[in-house]
C-alpha positions as protocol buffer text, in pm:
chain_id: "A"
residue {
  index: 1
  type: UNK
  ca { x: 24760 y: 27111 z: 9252 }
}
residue {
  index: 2
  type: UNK
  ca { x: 24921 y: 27292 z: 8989 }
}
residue {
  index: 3
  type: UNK
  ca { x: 24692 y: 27523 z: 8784 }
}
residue {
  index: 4
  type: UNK
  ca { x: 24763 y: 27557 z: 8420 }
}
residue {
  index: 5
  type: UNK
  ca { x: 24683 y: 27860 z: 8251 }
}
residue {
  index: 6
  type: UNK
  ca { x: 24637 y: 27857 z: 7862 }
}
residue {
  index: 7
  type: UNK
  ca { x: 24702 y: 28209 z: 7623 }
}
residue {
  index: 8
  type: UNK
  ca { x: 24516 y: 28201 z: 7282 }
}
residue {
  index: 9
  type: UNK
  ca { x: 24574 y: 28381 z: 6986 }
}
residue {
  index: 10
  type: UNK
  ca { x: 24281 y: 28641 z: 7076 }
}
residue {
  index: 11
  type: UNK
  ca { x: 24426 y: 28743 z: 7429 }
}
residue {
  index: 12
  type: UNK
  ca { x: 24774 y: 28759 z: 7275 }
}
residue {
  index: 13
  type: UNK
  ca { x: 24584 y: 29040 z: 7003 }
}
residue {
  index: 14
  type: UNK
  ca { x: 24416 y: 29201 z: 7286 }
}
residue {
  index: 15
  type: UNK
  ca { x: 24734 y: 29250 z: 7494 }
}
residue {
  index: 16
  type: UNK
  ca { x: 24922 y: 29402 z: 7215 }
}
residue {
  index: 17
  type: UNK
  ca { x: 24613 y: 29637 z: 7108 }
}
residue {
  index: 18
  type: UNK
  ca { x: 24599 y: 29759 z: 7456 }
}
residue {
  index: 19
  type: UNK
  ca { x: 24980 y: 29777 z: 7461 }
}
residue {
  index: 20
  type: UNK
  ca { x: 25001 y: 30012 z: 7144 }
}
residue {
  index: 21
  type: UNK
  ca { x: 24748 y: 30196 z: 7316 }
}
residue {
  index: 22
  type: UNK
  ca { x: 24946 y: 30270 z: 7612 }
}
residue {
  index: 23
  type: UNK
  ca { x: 25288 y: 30358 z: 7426 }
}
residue {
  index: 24
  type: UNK
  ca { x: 25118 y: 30595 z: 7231 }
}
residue {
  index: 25
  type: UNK
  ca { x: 24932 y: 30765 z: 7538 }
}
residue {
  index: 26
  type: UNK
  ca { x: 25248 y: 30796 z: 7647 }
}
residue {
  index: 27
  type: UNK
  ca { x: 25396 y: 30951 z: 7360 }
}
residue {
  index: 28
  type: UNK
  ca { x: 25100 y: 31186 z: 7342 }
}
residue {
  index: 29
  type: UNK
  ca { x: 25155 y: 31329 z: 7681 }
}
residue {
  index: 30
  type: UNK
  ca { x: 25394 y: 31642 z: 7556 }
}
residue {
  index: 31
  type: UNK
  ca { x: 25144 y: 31929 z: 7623 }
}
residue {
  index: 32
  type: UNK
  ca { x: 24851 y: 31859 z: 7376 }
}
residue {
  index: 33
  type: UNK
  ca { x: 24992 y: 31920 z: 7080 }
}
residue {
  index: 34
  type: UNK
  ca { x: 24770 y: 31797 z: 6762 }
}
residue {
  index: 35
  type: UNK
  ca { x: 24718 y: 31444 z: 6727 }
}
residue {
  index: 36
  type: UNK
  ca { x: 24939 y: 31239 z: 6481 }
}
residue {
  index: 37
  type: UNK
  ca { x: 24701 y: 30986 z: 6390 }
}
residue {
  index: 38
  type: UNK
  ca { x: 24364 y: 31013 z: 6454 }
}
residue {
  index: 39
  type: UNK
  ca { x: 24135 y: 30699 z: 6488 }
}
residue {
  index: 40
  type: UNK
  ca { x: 23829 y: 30626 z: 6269 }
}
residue {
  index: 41
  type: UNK
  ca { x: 23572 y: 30723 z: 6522 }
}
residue {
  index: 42
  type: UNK
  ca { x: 23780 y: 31113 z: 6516 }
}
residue {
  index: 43
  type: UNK
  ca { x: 23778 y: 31072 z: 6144 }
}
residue {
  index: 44
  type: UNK
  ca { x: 23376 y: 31050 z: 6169 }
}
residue {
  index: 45
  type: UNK
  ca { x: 23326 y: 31313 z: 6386 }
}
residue {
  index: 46
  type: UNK
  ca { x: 23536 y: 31576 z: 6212 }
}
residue {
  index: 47
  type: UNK
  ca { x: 23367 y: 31536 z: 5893 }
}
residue {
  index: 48
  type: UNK
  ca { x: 23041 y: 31432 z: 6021 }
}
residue {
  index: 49
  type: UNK
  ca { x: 23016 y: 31116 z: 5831 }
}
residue {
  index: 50
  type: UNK
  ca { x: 22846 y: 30767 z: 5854 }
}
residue {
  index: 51
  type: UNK
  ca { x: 23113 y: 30456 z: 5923 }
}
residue {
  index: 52
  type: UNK
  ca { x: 22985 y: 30356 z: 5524 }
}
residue {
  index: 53
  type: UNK
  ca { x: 23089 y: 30641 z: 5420 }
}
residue {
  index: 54
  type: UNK
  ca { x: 23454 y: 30646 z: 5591 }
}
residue {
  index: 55
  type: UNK
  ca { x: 23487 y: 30315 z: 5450 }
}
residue {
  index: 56
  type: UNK
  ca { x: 23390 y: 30444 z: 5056 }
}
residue {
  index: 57
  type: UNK
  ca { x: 23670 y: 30705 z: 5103 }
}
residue {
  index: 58
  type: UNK
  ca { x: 23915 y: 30407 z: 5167 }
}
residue {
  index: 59
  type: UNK
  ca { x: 23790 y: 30229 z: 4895 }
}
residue {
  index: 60
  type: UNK
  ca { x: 23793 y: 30459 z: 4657 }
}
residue {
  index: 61
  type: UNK
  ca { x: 24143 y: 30562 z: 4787 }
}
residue {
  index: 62
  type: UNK
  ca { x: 24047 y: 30902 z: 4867 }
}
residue {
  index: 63
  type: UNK
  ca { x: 24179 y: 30863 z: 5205 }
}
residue {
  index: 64
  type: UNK
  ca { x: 24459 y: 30712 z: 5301 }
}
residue {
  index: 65
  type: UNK
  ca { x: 24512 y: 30524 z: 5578 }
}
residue {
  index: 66
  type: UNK
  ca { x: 24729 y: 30241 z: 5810 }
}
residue {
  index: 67
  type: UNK
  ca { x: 24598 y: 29945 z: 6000 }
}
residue {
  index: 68
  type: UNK
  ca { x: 24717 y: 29843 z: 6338 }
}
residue {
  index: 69
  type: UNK
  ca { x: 24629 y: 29550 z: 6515 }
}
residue {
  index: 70
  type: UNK
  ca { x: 24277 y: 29618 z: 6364 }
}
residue {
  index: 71
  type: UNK
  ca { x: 24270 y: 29979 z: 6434 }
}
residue {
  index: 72
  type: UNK
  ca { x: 24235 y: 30201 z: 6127 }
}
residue {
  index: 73
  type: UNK
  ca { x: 24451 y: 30511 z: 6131 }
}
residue {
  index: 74
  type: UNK
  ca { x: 24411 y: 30836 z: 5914 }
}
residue {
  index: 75
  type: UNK
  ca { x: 24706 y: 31103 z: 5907 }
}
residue {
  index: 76
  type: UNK
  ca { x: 24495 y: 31447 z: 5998 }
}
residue {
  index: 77
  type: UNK
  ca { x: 24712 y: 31604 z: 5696 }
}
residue {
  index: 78
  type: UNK
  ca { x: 24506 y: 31364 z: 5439 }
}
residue {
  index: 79
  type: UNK
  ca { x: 24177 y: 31440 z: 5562 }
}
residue {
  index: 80
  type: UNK
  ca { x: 24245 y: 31821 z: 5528 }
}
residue {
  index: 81
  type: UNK
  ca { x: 24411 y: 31763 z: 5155 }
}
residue {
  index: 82
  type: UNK
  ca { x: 24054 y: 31546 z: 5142 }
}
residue {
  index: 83
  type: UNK
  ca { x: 23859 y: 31851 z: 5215 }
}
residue {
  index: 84
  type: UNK
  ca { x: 24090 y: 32089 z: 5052 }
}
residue {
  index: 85
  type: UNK
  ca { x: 24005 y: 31884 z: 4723 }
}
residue {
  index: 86
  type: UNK
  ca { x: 23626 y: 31921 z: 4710 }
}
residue {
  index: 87
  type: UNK
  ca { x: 23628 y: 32298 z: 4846 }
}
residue {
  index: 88
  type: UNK
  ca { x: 23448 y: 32502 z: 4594 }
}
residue {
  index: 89
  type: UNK
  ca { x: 23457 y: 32905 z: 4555 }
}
């Protein structure tokens, strides 16, 4: 008996998220040099914000960004032009 195995839509996402993911581990492996793109959960951290407010800074258009296969991506270069912008003397 022949067993028939069908692909949806969702594992055909999941298998190129997970691809994109390896290429750019990949790519990432010359020596640790600083991150491209950093994800939104880096974004957070660094400015020790709350996933609203990440989001509000999108919206607003404050921060730019790029979406990949559902993954948001921030350029570390914005978010210090971001910080650069509210610094006060």
């Amino acid at each position: 008996m022949i067993t028939v195995e069908l692909i949806t839509k969702n594992d055909l996402e999941v298998f190129k998220t997970e691809l994109l993911n390896e290429i750019r581990e990949i790519l990432q492996e010359d020596g640790g040099s600083t991150k491209k793109w950093l994800k939104s959960a880096d974004v957070k951290n660094i400015l020790k914000i709350s996933t609203a407010s990440l989001q509000n800074l999108r919206i607003s258009g404050q921060l730019k960004f790029t979406k990949v296969g559902g993954i948001l991506y921030y350029k570390p270069e914005d978010i210090n032009s971001l910080l650069e912008a509210g610094y006060v003397e």
